[in-house]
C-alpha positions as CSV (number, residue, x, y, z in Angstrom):
1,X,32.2,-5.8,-7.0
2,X,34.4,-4.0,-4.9
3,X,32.5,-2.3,-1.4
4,X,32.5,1.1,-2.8
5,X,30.6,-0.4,-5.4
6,X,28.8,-2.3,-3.2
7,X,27.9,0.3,-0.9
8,X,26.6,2.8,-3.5
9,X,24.1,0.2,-5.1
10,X,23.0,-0.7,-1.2
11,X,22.5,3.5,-1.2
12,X,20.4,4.0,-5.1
13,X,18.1,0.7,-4.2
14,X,17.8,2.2,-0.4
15,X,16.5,5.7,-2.6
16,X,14.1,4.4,-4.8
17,X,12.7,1.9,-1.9
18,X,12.1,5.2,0.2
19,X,11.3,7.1,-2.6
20,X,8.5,4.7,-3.4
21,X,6.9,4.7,0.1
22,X,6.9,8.1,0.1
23,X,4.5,8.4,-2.9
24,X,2.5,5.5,-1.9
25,X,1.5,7.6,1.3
26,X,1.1,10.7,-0.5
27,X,-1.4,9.4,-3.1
28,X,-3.2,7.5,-0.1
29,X,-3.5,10.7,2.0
30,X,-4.6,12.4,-0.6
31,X,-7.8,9.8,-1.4
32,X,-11.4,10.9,-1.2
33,X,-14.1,8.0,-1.3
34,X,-17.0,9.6,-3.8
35,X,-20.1,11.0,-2.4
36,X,-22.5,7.9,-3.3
37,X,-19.8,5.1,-1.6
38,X,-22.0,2.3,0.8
39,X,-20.9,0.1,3.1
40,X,-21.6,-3.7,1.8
41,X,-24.6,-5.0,1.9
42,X,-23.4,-8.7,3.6
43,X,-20.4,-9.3,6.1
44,X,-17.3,-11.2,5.7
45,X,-16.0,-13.1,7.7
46,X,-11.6,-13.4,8.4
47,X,-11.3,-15.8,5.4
48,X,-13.2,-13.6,3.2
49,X,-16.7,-15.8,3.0
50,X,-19.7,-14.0,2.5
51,X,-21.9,-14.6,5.8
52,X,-25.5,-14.2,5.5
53,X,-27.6,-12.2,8.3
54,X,-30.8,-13.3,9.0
């Protein structure tokens, strides 16, 4: 592969990499939780293990 070739693969995989991140942020931004969302019942702790209260 010679570098031109080289570079210009570095520059479409660079585009599409940015590309993706950019509509991962816009479609986060643009999330609404829906009216009737709770916070859990029961805590976790770091691991992910349910700990019970009480």
């Amino acid at each position: 592969m010679t570098q031109n070739q080289w570079l210009l693969h570095q520059l479409v995989i660079s585009c599409v990499l940015s590309t993706t991140v950019i509509i991962s942020q816009v479609a986060l931004a643009g999330y609404e939780p829906p009216d009737d969302q709770k916070p859990p019942k029961e805590s976790s702790d770091s691991s992910g293990v349910r700990v019970m209260d009480g």
